[in-house]
C-alpha positions as CSV (number, residue, x, y, z in Angstrom):
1,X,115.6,87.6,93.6
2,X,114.9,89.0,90.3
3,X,113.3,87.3,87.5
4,X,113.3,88.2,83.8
5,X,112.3,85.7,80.4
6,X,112.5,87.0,76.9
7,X,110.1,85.4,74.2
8,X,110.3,86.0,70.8
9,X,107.9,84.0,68.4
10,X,106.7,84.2,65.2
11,X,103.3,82.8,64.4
12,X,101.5,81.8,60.7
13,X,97.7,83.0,61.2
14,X,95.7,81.2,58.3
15,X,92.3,82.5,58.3
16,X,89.4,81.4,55.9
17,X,90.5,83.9,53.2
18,X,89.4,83.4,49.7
19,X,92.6,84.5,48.4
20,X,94.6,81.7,51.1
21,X,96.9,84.2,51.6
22,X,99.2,84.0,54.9
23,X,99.3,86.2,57.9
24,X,102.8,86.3,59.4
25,X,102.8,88.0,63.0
26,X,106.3,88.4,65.1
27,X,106.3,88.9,68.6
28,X,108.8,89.9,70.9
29,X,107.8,89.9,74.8
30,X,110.0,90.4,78.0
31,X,108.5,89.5,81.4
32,X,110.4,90.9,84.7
33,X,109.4,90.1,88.2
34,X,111.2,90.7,91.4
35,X,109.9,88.4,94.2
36,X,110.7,89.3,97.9
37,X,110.3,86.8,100.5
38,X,109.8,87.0,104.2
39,X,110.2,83.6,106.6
40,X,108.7,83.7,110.1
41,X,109.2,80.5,111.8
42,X,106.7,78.3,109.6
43,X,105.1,80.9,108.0
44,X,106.3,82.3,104.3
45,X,105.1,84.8,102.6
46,X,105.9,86.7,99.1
47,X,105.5,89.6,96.7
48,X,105.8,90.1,93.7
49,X,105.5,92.7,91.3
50,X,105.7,91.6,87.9
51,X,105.7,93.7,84.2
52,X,105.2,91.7,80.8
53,X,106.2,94.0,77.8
54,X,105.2,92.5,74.4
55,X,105.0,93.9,70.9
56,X,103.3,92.3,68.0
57,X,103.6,93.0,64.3
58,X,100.7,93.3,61.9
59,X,97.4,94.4,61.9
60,X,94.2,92.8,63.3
61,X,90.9,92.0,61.8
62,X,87.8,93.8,63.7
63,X,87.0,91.8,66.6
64,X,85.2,94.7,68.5
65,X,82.1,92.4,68.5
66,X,83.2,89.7,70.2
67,X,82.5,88.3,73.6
68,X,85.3,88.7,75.7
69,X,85.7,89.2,79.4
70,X,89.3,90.0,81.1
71,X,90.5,88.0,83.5
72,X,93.8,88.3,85.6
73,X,96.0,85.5,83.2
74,X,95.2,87.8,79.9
75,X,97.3,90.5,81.7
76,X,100.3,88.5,81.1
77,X,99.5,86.8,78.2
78,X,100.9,86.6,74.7
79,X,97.9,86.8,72.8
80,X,94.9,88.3,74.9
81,X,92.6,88.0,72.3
82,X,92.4,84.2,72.6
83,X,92.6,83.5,68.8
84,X,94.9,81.6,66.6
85,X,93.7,83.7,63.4
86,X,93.9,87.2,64.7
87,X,96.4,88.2,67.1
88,X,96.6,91.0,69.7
89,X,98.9,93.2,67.7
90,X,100.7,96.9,68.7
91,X,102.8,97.2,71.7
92,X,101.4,96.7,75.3
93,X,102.7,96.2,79.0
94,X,101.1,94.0,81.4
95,X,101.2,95.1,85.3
96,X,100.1,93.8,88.6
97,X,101.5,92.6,92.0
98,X,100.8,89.1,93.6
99,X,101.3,88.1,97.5
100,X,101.0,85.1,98.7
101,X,101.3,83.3,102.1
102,X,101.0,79.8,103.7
103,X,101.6,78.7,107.3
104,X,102.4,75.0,108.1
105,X,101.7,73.0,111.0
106,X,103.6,70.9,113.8
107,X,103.8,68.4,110.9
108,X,105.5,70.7,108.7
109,X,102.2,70.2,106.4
110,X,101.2,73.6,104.9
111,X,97.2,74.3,106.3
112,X,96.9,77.6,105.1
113,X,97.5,78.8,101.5
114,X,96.2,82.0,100.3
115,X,96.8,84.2,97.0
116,X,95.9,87.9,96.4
117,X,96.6,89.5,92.7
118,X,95.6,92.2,90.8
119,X,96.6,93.6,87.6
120,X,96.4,95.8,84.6
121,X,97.0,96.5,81.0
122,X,98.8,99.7,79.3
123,X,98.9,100.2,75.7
124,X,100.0,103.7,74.0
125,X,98.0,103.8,71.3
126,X,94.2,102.6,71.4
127,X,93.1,99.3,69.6
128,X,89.4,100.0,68.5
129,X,90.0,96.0,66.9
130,X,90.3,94.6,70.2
131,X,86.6,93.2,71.9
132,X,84.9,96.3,73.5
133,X,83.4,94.6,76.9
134,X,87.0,93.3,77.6
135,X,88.5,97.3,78.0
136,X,91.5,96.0,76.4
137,X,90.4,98.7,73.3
138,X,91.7,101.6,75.3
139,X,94.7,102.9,76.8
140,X,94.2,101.6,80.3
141,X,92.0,98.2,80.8
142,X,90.1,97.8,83.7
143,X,91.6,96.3,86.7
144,X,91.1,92.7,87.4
145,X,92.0,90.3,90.1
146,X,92.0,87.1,91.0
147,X,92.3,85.5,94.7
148,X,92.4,82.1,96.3
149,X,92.0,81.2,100.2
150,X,92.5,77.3,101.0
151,X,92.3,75.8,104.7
152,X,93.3,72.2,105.4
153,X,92.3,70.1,108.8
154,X,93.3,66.9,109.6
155,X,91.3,64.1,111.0
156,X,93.0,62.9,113.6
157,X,90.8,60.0,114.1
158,X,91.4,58.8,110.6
159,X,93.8,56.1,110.2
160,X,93.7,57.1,106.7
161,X,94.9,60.6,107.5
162,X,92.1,62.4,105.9
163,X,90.6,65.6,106.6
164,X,88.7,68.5,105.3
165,X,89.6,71.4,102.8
166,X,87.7,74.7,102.4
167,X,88.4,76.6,98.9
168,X,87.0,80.5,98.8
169,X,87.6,81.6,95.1
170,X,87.4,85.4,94.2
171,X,87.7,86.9,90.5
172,X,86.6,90.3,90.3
173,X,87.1,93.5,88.1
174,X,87.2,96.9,88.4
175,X,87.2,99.7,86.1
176,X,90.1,101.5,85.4
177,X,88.6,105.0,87.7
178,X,88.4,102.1,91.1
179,X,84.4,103.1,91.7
180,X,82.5,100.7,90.2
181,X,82.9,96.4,90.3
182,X,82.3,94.9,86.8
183,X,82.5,91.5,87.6
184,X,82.1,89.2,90.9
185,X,82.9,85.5,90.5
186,X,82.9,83.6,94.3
187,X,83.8,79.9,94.7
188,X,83.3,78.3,97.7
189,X,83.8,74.4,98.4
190,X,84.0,72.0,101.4
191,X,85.1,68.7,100.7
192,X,86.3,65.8,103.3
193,X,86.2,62.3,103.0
194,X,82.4,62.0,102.8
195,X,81.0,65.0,102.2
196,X,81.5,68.1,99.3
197,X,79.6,71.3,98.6
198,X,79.9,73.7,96.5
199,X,78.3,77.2,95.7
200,X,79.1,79.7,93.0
201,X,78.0,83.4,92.6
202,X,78.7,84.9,89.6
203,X,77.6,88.6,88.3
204,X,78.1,91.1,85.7
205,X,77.9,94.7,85.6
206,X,78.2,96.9,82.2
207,X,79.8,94.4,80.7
208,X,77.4,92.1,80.6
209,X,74.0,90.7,82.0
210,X,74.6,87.9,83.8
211,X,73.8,87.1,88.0
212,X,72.9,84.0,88.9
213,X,74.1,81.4,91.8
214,X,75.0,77.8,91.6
215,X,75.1,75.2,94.4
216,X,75.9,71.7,94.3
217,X,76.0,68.6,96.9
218,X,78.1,65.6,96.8
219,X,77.8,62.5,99.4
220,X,80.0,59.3,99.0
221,X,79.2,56.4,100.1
222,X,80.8,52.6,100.3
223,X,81.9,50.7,97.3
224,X,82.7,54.0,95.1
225,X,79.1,55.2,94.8
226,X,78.2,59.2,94.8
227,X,74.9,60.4,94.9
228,X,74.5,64.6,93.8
229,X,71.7,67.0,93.8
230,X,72.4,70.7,92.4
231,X,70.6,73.7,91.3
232,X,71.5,77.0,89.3
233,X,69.1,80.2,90.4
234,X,69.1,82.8,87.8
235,X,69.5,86.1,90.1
236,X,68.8,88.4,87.2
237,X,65.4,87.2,86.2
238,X,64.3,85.7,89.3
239,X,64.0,82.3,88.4
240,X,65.2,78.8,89.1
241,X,67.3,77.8,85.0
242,X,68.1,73.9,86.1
243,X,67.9,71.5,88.7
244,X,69.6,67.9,88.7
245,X,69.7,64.5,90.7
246,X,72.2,62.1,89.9
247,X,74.0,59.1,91.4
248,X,77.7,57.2,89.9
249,X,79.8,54.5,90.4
250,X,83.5,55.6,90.2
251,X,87.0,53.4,90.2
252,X,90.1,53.6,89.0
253,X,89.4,53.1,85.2
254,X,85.9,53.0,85.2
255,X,82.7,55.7,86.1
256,X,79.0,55.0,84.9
257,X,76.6,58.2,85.8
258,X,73.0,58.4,85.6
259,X,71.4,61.8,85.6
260,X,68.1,63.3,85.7
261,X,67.9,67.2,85.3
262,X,65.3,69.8,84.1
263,X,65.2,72.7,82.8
264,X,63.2,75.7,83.5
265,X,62.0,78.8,81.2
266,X,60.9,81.7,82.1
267,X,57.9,82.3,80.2
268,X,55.3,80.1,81.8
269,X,53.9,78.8,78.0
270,X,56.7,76.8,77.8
271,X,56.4,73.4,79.7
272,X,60.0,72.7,81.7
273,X,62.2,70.1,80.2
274,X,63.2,66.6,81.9
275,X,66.4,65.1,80.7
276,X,67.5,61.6,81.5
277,X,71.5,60.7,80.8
278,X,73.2,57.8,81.0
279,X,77.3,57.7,80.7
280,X,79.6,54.9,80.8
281,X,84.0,56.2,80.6
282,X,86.7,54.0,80.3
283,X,89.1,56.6,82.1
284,X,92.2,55.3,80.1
285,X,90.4,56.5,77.1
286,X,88.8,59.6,78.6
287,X,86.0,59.8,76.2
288,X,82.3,58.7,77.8
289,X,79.3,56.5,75.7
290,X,76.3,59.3,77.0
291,X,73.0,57.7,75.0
292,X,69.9,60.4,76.2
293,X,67.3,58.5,77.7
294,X,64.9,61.4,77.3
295,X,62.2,59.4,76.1
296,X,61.5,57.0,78.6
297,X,60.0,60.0,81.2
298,X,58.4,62.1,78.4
């Protein structure tokens, strides 16, 4: 079944202008998507190709200089650039294909989800304005993609009906010839009941000069206490940036951390850091009382 939204908008950019004048910017956008979808006793899976069409009015300030990487949501976006004060302007389409499937068990509870997208954006003229490591300057940006895997298991041993989940995350792009990867981000988590871990590896290519790899454990315990140990290995320079230690109490309303961390530099001159923190949050309020207790390990 087809798909197709119209959005017209007209936005008020006021920038930090001596004169306070006003920047009006109208935009008109179309997005079209035709999803097909196949059944096969509990098992669905879909495609769908999708196009977002949008022209903006105006003219942008330079924004060549600015850090910005493309990910797979900017493709269909109504303002790529991110920014409130100076909009993506010029006519562009947006194109890429998504395919999804999940399988469900005996239960009729869906155990296996996955998501694989890719996409692209056209422009016919160039927009040397635009951020230069994001390719969205030119003609034809580089390709990027985004993909998600998800497994569920049940304990069947659990009263409670818990289980486990494994998450595999993949973000990627690829320039707009297909020889060369630009960026790798991979996400990958187990979680059940008692248990969570968690490692990230993230790298840049031409674009930029970051490669390093996370990885984080989690173990609950009774009463609603966590204890967590994590480090983040810089892959680029060969050397460990941070490692923590940490332990909270979590409810409802209420969570109180403690956290000890440090922090490593690369030249050898400088002595690593220690950092001690302390947070109490009253959930319904959302903001946490964090006093540094630095000083009491220095």
């Amino acid at each position: 079944m087809a798909s197709e939204a119209l959005d017209v908008s007209i936005r008020e950019a006021k920038g930090a202008k001596e004169n306070l004048n006003n920047d009006v910017y109208l935009t008109l956008a179309m997005e079209n998507s035709f999803p097909l979808v196949k059944w096969t006793g509990k098992t669905e899976e879909s495609i769908s190709p999708i196009i977002f069409s949008k022209y903006t009015t105006g003219s942008m300030e330079n924004a060549s200089d600015q850090s910005k990487i493309l990910n797979y949501q900017d493709v269909f976006s109504m303002d790529r650039n991110n920014s409130d004060t100076n909009n993506e302007t010029g006519a562009s389409v947006g194109y890429g294909v998504a395919y999804n499937i999940n399988k469900k068990n005996l239960e009729n509870k869906v155990y296996l989800d996955a998501e694989f997208s890719i996409g692209q954006v056209l422009r016919k003229n160039t927009l040397e304005e635009m951020p230069k490591n994001s390719s969205l300057q030119k003609k034809r940006s580089d390709y990027v993609g985004a993909n998600s895997f998800i497994i569920k298991s049940k304990n069947h041993n659990s009263k409670l009906n818990l289980g486990s989940e494994f998450n595999l995350d993949y973000n990627y792009i690829v320039n707009k010839d297909l020889n060369a990867f630009l960026k790798n981000e991979i996400t990958t988590t187990f979680d059940n009941e008692k248990n969570q871990f968690e490692v990230s590896y993230y790298e840049e290519a031409k674009i930029g000069n970051v490669h390093y790899v996370d990885a984080e454990y989690e173990r609950k315990f009774e009463n609603n206490l966590n204890f967590s140990i994590g480090l983040r290995r810089n892959l680029e320079k060969d050397f460990s940036e941070t490692n923590f230690i940490g332990t909270n109490y979590e409810s409802d309303c209420l969570k109180i951390d403690l956290t000890l961390s440090k922090k490593f530099y690369q030249n050898e001159d400088i002595r690593p850091s220690n950092n001690l923190t302390f947070s109490i949050m009253l959930k319904p309020f959302g903001s946490p009382v964090s006093p540094d207790l630095s000083s009491f390990i220095d």
